[in-house]
C-alpha positions in Angstrom: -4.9 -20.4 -21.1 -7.1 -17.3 -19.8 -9.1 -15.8 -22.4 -11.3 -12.6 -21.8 -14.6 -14.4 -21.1 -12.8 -16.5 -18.5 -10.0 -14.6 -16.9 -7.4 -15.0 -14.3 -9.3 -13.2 -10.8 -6.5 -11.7 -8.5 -7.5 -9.8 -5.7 -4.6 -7.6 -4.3 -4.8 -6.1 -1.1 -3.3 -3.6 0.7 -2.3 -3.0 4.8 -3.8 0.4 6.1 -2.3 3.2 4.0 -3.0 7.3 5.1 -5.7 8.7 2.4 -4.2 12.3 4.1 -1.2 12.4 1.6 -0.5 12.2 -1.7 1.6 9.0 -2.0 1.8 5.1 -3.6 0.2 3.1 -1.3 1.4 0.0 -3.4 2.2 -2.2 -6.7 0.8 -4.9 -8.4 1.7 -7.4 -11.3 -0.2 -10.0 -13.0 0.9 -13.9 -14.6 3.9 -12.8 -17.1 2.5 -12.5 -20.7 -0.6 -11.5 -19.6 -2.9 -8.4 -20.4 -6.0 -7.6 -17.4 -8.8 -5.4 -16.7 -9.6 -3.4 -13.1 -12.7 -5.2 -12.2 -13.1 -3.4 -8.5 -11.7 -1.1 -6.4 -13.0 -1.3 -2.6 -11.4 1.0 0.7 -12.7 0.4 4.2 -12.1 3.4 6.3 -9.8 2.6 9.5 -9.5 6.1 10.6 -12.9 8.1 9.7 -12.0 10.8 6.6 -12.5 14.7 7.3 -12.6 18.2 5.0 -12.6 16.7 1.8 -13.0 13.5 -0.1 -9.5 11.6 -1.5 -8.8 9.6 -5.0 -7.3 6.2 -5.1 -6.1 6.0 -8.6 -5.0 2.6 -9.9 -2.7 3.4 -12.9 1.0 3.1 -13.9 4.2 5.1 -13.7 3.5 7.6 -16.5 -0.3 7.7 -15.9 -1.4 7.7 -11.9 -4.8 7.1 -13.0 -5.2 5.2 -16.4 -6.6 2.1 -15.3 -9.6 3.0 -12.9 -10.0 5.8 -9.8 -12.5 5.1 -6.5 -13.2 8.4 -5.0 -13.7 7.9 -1.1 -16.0 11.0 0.6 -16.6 12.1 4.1 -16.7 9.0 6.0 -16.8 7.7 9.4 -14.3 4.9 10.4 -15.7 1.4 9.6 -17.5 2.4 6.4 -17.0 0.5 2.7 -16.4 2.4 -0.5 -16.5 0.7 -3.5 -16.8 0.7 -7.0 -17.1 -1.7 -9.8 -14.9 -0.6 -13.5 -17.5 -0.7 -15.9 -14.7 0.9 -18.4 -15.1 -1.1 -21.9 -12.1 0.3 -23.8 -8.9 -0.2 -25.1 -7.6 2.7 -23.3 -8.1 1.0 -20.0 -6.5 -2.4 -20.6 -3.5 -3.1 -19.1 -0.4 -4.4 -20.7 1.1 -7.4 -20.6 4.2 -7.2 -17.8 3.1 -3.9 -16.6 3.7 -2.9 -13.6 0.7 -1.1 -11.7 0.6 1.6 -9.3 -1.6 2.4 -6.6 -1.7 5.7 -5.3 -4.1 8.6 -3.1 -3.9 12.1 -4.0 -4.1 13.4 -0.2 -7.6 15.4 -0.2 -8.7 14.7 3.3 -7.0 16.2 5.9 -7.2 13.0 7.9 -7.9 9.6 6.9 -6.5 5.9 6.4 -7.8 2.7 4.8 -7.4 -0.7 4.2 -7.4 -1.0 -0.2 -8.5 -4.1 -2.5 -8.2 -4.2 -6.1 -9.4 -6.9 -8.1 -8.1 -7.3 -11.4 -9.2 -9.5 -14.4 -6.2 -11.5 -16.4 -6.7 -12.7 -19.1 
């Protein structure tokens, strides 16, 4: 059985998804009875972003972005934003048989990457 020292690694990853609207770009579940952790959050840019930077939020239904966020700036095409979750609190844990959302808020005006998130199950 996973405990927290020695969790359950998924990585989930996502086709290219527009950064230029505000939309769920996907969803992702863990091993039934399990609780997890965002570990990482990573975007490579397939279409450069322009005018302003855009959220990915990883989160759920009531709360687009309980879980972790990865802001992704200006950027040319080809570059790598990411970001380790260094969040230690309860209020970041997800539950067990939760369904979790992964969604951009639109704040470039052009823009499109390919998304990972890792997540920790333990």
């Amino acid at each position: 059985m996973p405990t927290y020292d020695e969790p359950v690694r998924m990585t989930y990853t996502f086709d290219t998804k527009t950064l230029s609207s505000a939309a769920q770009i996907g969803q992702m579940a863990g091993p039934a009875g399990l609780q997890g952790r965002v570990h990482s959050v990573n975007a490579v840019l397939t279409t450069a972003t322009t005018v302003a930077a855009s959220v990915i939020s990883i989160g759920d239904n009531s709360d687009v972005d309980e879980y972790a966020t990865l802001a992704v700036p200006i950027a040319l095409i080809d570059t790598i934003h990411n970001a380790s979750v260094s969040l230690t609190d309860d209020d970041n844990l997800i539950a067990a048989d939760t369904i979790v959302t992964l969604e951009t808020d639109g704040g470039c005006t052009a823009g499109a990457a390919t998304v990972a998130v890792v997540i920790d199950w333990f």
